[in-house]
N, CA, C and O of each residue as an XYZ file, in Angstrom:
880
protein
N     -45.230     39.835     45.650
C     -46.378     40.525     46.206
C     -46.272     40.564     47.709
O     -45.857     39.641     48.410
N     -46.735     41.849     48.159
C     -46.466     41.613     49.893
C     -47.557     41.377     50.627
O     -47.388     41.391     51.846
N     -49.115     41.066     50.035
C     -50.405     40.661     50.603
C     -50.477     39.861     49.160
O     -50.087     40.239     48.055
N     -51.206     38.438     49.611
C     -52.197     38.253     48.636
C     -53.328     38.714     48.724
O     -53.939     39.159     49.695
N     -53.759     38.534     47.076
C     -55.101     38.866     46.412
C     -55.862     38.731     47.376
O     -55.940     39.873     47.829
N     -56.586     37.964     48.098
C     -57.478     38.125     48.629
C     -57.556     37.876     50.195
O     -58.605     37.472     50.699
N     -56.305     38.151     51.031
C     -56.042     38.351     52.252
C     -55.374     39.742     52.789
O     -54.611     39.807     53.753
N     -55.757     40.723     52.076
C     -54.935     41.924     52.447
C     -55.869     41.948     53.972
O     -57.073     41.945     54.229
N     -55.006     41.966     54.533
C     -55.023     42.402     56.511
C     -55.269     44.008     56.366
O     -54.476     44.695     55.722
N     -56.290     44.502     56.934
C     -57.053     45.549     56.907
C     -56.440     46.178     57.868
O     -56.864     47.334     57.903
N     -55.395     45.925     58.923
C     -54.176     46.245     60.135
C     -53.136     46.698     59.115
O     -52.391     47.617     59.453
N     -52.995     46.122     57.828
C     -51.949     46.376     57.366
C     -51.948     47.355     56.421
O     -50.898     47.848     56.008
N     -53.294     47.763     55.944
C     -53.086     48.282     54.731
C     -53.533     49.857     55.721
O     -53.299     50.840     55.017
N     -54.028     50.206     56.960
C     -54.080     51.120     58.219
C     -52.301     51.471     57.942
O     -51.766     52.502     57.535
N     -51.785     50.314     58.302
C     -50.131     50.697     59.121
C     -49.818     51.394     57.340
O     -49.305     52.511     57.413
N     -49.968     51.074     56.370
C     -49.273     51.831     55.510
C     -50.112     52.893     54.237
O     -49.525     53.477     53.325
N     -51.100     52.909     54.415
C     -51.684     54.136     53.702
C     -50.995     55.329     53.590
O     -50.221     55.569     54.517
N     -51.033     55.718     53.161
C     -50.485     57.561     52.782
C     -51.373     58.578     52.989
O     -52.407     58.846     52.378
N     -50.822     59.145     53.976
C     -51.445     60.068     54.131
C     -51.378     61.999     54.045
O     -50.974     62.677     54.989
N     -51.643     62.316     53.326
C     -51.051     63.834     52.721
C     -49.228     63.941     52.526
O     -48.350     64.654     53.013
N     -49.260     63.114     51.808
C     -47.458     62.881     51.589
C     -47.334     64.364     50.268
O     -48.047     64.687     49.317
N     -45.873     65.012     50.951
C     -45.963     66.190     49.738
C     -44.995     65.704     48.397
O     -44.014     64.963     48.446
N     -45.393     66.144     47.594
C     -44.361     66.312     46.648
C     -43.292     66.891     46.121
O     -43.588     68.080     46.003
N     -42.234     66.715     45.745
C     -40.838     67.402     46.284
C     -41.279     68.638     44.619
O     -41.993     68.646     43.616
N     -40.349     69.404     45.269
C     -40.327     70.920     44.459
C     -39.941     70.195     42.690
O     -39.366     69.115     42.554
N     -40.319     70.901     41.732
C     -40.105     70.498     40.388
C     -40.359     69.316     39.592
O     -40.158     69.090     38.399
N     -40.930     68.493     40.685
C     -41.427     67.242     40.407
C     -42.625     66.644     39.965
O     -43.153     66.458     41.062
N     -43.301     66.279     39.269
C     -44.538     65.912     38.330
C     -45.666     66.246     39.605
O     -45.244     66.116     40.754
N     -46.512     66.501     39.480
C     -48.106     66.232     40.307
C     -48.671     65.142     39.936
O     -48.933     64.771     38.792
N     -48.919     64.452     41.266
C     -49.944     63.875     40.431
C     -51.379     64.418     40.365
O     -51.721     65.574     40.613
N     -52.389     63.097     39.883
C     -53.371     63.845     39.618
C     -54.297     64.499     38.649
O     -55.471     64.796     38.870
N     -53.484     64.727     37.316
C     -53.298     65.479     36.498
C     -54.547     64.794     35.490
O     -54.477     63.614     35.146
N     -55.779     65.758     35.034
C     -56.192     64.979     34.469
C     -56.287     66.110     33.181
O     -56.661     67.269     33.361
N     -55.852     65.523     31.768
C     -55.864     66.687     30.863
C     -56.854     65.691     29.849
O     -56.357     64.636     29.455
N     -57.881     65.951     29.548
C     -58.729     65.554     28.753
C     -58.964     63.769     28.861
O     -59.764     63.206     29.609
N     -58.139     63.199     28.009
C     -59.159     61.635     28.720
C     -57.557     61.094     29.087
O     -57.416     59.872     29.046
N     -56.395     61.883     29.426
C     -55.060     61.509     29.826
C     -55.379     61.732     31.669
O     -56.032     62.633     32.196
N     -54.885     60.930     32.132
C     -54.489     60.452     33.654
C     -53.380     60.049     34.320
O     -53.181     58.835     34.347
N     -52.619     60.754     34.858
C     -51.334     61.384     35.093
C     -51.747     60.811     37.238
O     -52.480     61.360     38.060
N     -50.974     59.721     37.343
C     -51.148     59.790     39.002
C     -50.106     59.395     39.700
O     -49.254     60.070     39.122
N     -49.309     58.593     40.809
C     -48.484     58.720     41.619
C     -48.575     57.628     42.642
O     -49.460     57.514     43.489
N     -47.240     56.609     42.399
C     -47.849     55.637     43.301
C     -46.186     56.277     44.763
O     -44.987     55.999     44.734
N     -46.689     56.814     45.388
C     -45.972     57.009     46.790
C     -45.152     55.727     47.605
O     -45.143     54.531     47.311
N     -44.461     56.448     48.755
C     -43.767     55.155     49.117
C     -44.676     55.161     50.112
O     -45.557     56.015     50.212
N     -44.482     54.067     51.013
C     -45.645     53.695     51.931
C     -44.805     54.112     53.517
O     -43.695     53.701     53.853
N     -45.648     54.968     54.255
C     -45.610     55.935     55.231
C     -44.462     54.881     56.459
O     -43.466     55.233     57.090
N     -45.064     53.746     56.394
C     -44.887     52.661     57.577
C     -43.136     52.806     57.081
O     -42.686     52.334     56.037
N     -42.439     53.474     57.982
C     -40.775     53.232     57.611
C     -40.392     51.902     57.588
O     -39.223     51.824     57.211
N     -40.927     50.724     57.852
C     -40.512     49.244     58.189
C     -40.757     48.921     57.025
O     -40.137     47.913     56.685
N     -41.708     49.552     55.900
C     -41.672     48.760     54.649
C     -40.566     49.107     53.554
O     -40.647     48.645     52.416
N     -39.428     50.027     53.997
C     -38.341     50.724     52.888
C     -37.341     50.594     54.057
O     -37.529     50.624     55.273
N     -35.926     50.400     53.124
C     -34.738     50.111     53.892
C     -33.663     48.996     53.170
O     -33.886     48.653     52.009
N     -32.517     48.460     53.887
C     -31.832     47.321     52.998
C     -31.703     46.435     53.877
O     -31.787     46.447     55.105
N     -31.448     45.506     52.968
C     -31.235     44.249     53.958
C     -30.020     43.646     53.787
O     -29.857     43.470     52.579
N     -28.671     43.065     54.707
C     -27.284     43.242     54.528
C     -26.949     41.436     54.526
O     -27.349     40.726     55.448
N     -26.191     40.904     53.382
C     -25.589     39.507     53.504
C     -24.160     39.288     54.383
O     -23.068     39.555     53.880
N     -24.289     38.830     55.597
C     -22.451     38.883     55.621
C     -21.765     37.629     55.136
O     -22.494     36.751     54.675
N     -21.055     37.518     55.159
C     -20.313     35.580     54.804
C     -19.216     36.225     55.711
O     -18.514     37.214     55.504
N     -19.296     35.072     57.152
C     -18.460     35.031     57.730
C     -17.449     33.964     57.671
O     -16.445     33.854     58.375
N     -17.772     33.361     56.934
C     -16.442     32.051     56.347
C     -17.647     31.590     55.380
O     -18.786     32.015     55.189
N     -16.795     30.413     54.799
C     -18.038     29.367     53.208
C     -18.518     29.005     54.064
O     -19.322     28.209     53.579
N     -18.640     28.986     55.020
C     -19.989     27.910     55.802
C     -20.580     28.635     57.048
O     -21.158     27.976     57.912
N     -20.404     30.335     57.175
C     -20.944     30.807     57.689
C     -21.278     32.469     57.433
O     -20.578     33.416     57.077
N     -22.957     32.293     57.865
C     -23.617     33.756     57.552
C     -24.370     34.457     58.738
O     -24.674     34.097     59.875
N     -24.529     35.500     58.074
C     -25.952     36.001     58.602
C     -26.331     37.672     57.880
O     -25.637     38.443     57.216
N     -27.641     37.742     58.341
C     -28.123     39.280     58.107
C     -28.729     40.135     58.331
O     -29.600     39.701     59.085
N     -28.909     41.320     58.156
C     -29.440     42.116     59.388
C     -30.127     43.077     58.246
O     -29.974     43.088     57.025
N     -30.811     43.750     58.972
C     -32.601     44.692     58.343
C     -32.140     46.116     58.935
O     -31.937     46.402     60.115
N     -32.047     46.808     57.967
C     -32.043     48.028     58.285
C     -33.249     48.898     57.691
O     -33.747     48.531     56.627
N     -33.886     50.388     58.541
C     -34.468     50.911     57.831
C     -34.438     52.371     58.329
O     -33.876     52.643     59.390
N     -35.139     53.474     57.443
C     -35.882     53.433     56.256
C     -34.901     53.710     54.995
O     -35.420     53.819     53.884
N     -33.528     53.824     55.135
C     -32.473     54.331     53.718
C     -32.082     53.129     53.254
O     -31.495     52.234     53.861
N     -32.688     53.198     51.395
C     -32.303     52.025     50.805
C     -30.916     52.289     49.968
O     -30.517     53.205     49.249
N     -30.346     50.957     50.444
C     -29.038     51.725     50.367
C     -28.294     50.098     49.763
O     -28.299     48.970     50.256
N     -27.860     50.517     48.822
C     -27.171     48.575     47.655
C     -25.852     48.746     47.364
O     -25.588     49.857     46.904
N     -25.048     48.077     47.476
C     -23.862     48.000     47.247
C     -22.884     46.648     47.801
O     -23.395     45.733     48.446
N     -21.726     46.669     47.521
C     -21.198     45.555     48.147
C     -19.588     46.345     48.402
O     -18.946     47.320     48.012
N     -19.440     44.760     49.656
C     -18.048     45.180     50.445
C     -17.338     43.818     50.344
O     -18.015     42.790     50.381
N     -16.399     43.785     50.256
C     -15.130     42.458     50.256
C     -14.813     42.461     51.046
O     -14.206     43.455     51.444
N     -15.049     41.000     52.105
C     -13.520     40.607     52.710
C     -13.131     39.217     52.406
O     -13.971     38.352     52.156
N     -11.895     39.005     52.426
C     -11.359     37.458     51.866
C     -11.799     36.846     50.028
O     -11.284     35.996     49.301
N     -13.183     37.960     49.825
C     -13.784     36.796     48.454
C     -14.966     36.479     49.277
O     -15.592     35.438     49.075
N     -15.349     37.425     50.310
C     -16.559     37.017     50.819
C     -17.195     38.277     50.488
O     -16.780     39.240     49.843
N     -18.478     38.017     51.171
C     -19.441     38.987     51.084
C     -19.536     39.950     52.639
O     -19.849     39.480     53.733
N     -19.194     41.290     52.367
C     -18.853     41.486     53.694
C     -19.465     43.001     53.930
O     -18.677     43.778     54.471
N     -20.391     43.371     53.693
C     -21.643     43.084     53.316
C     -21.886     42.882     51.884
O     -21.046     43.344     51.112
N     -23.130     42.125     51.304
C     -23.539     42.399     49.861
C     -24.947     43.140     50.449
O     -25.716     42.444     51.112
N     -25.264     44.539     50.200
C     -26.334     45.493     50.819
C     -27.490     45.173     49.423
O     -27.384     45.431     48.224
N     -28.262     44.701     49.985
C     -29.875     44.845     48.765
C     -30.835     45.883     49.432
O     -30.916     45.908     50.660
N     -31.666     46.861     48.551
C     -32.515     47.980     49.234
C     -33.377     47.143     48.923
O     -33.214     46.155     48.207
N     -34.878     47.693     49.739
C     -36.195     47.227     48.909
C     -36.836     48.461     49.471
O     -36.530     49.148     50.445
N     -38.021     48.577     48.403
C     -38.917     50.151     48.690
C     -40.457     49.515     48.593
O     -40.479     48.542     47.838
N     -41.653     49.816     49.141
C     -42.611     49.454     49.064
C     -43.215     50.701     48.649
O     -42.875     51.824     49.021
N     -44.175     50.389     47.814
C     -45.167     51.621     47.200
C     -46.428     51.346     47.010
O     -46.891     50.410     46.359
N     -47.002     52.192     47.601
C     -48.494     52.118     47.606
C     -49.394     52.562     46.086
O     -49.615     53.738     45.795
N     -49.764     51.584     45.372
C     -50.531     52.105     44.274
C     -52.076     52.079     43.944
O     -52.811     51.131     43.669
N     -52.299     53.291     44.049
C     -53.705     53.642     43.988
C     -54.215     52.428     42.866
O     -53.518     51.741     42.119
N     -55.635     52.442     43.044
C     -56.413     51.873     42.109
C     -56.617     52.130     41.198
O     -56.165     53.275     41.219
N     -56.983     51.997     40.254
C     -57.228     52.650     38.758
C     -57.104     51.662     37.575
O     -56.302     50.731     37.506
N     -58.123     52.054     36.562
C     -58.134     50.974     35.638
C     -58.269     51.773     34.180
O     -59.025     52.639     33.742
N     -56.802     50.802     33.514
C     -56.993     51.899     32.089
C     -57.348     50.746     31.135
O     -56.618     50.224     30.291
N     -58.359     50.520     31.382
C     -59.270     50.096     29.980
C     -58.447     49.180     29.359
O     -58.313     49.324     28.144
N     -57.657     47.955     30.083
C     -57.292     46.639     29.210
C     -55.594     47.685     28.882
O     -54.762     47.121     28.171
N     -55.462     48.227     29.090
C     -53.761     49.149     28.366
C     -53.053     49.255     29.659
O     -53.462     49.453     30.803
N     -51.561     49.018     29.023
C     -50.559     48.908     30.323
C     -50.336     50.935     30.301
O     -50.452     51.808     29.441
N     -49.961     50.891     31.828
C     -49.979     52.507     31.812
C     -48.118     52.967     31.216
O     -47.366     52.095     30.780
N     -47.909     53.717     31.277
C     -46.330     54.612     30.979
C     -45.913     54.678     32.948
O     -46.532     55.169     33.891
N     -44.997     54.154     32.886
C     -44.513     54.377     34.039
C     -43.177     55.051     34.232
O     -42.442     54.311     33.577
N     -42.516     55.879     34.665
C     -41.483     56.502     35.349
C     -41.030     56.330     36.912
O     -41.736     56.610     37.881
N     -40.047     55.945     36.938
C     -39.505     55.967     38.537
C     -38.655     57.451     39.122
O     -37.548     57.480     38.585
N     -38.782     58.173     39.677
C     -38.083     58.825     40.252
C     -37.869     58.637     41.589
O     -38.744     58.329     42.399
N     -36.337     58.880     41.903
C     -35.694     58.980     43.248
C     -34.615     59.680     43.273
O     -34.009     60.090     42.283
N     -34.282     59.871     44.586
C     -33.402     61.100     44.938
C     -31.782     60.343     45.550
O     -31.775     60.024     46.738
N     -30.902     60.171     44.988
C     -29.978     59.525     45.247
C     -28.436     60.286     46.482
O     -27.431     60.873     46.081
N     -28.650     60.104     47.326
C     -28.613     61.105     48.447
C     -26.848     60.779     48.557
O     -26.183     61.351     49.421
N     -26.356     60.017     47.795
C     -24.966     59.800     48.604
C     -24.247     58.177     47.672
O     -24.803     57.136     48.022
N     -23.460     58.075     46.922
C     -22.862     57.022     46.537
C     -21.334     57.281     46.687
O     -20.835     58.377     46.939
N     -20.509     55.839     46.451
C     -19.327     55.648     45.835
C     -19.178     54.970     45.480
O     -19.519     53.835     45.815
N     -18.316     55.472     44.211
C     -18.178     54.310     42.815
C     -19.362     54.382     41.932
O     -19.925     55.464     41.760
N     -19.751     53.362     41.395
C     -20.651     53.557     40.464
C     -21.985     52.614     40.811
O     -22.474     52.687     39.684
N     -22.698     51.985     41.370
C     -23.472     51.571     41.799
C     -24.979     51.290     40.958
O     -26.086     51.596     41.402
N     -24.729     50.687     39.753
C     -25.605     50.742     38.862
C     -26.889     50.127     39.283
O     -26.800     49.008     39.789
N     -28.105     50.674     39.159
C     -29.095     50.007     39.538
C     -30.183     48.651     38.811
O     -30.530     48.631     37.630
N     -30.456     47.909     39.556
C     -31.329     47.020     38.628
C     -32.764     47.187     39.968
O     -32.417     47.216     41.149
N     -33.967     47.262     39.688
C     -35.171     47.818     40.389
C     -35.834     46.133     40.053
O     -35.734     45.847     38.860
N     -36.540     44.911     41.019
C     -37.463     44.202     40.377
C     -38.577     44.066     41.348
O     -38.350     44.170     42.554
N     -39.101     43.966     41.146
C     -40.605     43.242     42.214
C     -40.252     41.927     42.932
O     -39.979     40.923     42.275
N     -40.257     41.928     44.235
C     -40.637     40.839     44.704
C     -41.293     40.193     45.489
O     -41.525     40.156     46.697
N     -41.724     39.353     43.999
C     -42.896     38.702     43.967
C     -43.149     37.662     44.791
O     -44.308     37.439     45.141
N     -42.228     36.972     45.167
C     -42.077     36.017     45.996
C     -42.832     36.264     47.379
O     -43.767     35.526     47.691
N     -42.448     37.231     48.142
C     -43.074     37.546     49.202
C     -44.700     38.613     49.147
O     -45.004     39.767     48.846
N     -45.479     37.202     49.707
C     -46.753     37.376     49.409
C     -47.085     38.223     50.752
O     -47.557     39.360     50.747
N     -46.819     37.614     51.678
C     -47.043     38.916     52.714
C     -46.511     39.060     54.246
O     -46.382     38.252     55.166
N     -46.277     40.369     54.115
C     -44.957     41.247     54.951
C     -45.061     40.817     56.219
O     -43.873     40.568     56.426
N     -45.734     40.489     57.438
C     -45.306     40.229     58.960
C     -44.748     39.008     58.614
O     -44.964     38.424     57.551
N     -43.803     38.499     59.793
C     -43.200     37.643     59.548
C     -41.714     37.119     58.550
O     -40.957     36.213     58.900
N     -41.589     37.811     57.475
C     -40.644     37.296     56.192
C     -39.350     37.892     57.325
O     -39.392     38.847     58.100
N     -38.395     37.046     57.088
C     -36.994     36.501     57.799
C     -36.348     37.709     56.913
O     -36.985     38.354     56.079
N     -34.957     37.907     57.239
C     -34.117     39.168     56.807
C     -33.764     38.296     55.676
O     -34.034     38.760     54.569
N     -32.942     36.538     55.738
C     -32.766     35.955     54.508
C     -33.667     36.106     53.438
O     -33.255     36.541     52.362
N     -34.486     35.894     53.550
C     -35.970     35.943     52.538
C     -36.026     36.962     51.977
O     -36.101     36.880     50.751
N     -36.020     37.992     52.440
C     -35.982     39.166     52.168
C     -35.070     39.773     51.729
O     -35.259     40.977     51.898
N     -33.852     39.489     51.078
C     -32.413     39.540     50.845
C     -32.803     38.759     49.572
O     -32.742     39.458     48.560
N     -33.211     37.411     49.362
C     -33.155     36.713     48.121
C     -34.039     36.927     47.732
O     -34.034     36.504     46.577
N     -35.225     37.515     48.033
C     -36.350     37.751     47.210
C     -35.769     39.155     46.644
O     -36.181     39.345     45.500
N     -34.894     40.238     47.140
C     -35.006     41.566     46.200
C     -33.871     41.276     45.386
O     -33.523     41.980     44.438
N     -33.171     40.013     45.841
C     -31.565     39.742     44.424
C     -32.675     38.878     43.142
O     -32.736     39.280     41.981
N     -33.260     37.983     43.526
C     -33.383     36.912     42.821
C     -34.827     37.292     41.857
O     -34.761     37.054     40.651
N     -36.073     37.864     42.414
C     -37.423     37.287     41.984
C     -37.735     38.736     40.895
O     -37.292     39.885     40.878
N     -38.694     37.997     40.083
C     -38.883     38.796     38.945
C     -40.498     38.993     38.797
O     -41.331     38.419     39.499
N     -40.797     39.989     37.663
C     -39.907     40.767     37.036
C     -38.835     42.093     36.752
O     -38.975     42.965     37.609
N     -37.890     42.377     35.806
C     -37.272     43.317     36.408
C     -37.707     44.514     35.774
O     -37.854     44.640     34.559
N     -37.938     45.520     36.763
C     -38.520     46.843     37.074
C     -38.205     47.628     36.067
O     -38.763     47.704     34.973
N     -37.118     48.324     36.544
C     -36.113     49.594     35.570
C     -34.785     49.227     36.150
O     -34.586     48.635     37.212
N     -33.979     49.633     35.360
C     -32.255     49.228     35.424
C     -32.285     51.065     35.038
O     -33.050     51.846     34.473
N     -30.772     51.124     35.831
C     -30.105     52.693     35.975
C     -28.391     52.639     35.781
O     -27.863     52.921     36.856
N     -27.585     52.411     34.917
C     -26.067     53.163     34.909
C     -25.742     54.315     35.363
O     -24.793     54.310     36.146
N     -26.395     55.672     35.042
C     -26.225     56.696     35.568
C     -25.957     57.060     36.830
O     -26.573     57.968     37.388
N     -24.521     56.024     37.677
C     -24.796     56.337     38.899
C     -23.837     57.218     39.363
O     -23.930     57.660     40.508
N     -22.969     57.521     38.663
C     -21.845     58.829     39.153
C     -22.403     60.022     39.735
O     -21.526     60.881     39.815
N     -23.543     60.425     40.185
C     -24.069     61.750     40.511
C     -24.991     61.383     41.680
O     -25.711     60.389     41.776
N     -24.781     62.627     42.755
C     -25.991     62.382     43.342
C     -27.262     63.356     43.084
O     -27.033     64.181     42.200
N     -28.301     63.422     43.552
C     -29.491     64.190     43.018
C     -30.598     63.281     42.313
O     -30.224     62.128     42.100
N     -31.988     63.626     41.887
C     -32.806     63.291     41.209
C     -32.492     62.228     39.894
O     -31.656     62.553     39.051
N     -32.964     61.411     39.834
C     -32.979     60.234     38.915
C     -34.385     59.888     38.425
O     -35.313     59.649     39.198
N     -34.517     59.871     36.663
C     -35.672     59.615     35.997
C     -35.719     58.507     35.485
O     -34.994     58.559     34.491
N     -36.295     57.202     35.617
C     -35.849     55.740     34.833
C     -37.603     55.361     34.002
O     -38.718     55.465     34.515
N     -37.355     55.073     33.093
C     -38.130     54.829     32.352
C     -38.570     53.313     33.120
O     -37.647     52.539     33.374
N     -39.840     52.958     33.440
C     -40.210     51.522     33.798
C     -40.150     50.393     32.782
O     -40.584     50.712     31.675
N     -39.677     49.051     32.914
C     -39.473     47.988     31.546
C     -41.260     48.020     31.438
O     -42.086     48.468     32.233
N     -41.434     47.331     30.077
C     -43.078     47.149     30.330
C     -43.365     45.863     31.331
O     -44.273     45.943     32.158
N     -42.631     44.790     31.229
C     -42.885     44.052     32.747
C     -43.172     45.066     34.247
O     -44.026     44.680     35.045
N     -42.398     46.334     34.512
C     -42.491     46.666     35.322
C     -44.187     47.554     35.456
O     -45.095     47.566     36.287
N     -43.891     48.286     33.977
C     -45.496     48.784     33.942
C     -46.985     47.954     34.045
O     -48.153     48.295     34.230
N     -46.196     46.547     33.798
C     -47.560     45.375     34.214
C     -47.416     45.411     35.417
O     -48.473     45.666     35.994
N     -46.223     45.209     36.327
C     -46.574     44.700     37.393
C     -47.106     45.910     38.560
O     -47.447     45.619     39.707
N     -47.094     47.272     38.011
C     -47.766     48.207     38.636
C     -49.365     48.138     38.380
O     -50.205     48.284     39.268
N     -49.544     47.978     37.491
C     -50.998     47.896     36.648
C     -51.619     46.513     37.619
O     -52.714     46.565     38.178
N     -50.668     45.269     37.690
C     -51.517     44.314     38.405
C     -51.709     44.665     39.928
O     -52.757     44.689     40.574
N     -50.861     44.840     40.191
C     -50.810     45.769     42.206
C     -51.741     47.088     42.178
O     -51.392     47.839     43.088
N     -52.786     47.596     41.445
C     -53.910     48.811     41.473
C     -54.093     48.229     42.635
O     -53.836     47.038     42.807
N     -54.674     49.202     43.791
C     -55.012     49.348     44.653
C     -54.518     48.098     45.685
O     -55.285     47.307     46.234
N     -53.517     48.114     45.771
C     -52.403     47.262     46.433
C     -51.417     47.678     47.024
O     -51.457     48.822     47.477
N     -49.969     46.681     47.232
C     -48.851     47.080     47.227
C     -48.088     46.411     46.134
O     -48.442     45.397     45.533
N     -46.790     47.234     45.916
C     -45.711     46.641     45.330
C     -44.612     46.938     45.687
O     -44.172     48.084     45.595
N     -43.684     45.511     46.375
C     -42.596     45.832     47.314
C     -41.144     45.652     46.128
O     -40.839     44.512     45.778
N     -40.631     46.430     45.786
C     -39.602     46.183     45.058
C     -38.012     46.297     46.111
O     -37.715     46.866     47.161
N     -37.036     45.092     44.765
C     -36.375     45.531     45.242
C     -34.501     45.834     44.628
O     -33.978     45.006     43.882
N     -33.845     46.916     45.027
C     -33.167     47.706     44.680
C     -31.642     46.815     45.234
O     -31.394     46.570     46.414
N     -30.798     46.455     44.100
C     -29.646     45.626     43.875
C     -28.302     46.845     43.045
O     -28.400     47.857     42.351
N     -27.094     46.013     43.621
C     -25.867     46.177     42.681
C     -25.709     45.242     42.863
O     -25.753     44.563     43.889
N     -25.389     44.952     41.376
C     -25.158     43.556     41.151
C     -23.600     43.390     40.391
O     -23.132     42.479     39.708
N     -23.154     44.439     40.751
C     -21.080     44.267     40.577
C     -20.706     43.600     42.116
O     -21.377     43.340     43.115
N     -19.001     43.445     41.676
C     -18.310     42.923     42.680
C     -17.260     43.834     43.364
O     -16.385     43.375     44.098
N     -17.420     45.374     43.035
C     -15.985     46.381     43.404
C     -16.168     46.795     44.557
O     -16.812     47.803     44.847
N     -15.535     45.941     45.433
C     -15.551     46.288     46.726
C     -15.457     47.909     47.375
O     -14.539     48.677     47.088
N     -16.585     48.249     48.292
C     -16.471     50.044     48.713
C     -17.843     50.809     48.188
O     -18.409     51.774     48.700
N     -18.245     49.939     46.808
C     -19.335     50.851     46.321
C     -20.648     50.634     46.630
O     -21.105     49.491     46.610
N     -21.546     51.915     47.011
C     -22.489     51.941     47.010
C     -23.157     52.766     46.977
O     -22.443     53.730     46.698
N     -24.533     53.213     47.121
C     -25.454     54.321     46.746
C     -26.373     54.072     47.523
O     -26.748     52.923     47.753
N     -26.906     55.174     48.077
C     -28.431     55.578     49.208
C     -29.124     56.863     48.418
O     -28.926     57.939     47.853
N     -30.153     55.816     48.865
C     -31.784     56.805     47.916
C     -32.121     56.915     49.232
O     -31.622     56.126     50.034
N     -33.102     58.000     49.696
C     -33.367     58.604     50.728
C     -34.924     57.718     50.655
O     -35.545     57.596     49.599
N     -35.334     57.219     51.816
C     -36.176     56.102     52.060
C     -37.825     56.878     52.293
O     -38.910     56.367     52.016
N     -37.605     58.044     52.797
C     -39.096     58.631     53.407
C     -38.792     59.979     53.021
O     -37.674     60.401     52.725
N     -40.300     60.880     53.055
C     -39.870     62.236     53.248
C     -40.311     62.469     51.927
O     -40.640     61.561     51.165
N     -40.325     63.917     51.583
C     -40.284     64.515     50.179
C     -39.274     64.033     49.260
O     -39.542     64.202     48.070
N     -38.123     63.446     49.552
C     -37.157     63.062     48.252
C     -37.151     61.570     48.236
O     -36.256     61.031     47.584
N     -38.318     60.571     49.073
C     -38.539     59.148     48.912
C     -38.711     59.449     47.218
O     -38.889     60.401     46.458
N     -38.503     57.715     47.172
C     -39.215     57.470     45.675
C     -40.512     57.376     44.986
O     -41.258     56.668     45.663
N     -40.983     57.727     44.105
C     -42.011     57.503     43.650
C     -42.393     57.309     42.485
O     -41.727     57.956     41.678
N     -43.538     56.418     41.844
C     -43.513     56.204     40.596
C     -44.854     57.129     39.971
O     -45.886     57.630     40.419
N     -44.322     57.045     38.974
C     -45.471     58.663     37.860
C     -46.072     57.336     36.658
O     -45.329     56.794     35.840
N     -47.361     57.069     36.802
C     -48.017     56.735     35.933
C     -49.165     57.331     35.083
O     -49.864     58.240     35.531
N     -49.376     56.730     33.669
C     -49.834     57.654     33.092
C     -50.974     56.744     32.062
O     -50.369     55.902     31.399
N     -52.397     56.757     31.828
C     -52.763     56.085     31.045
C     -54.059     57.393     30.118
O     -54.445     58.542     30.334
N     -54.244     56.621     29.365
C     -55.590     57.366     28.424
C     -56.581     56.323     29.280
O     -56.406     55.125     29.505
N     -58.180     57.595     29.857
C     -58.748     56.686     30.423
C     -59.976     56.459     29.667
O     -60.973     55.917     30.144
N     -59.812     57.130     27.817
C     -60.990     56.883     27.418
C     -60.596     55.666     26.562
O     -61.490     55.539     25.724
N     -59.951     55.009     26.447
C     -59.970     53.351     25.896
C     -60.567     52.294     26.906
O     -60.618     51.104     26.596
């Protein structure tokens, strides 16, 4: 979580609101209300400092460091020696509206726009949960919280192509959208192979950021 429950900083939730963000051409609306079905859209969050990757180096077994990049989340890994030279973790923050479907987890979908890979760069998407809230968290922290903390989101193989990507959410992931209503949820975006060279960038902001499509019946 990147605020707790009951300290969301009213500075913070200013720095990342959404504000008239468009939706890319052919892509779901949200919004959508067709009889007691509710069709809405959790956006990425405007503040570019909350989307981006964060890079491991291993400069020998007994030495590191890492560095914060933003807004292109971008995962993959590089070899040198049997080290880590970079191991790249993305993380994306998304702003999810409020909404309550009557005790039922919603249908979730992830879409993103995968702007550029090599090799195959399979994705694993999880929440992390660990980091309760965003000023302050160290680039390490932030590196082991998007490898390590659970639960996990949506997983993607399909990475040979670039363009639009549809991932079905795990139902852990559809809880953990459902518990973040009118919150945040900072996920984060891993390859978790060892083939040195590969990697993949999802475009961080803009009309082809990511976004998730949720969907509940709101007459239960």
């Amino acid at each position: 979580m990147i605020v707790t429950r009951t300290l969301l900083a009213l500075g913070m939730v200013a720095a990342v609101v959404l504000v008239g963000c468009k939706q890319p051409v052919g892509m779901p609306n949200r919004n959508i209300h067709a009889a007691s079905t509710v069709v809405d859209t959790c956006f990425v969050a405007t503040d570019t400092a909350l989307s981006g990757h964060v890079d491991w180096y291993q400069t020998g077994l007994m030495s590191e460091y890492y560095t914060r990049s933003i807004p292109l989340i971008k995962r993959g890994y590089v070899d040198s020696a049997g080290l880590q030279h970079p191991r790249m973790n993305g993380f994306c923050t998304f702003e999810v509206p409020y909404f309550d479907p009557g005790g039922n987890i919603p249908e979730c979908t992830l879409h993103y726009y995968q702007s550029a890979h090599n090799g195959s760069a399979d994705l694993r998407v999880n929440h992390a949960s660990s980091i309760e809230y965003w000023p302050g968290v160290t680039d390490g922290t932030l590196f082991w919280a998007t490898w390590n903390d659970e639960p996990i989101i949506a997983t993607d193989a399909a990475q040979s192509r670039d363009g639009w990507h549809t991932v079905l959410l795990t139902e852990e992931g559809c809880g953990a959208v459902l518990e973040r209503a009118g919150s945040f949820l900072l996920t984060g975006w891993t390859y978790r192979g060892n083939v040195s060279g590969t990697y993949a960038d999802v475009i961080g902001t803009g009309a082809n950021a990511p976004f998730i499509v949720f969907v509940y019946d709101a007459s239960k």
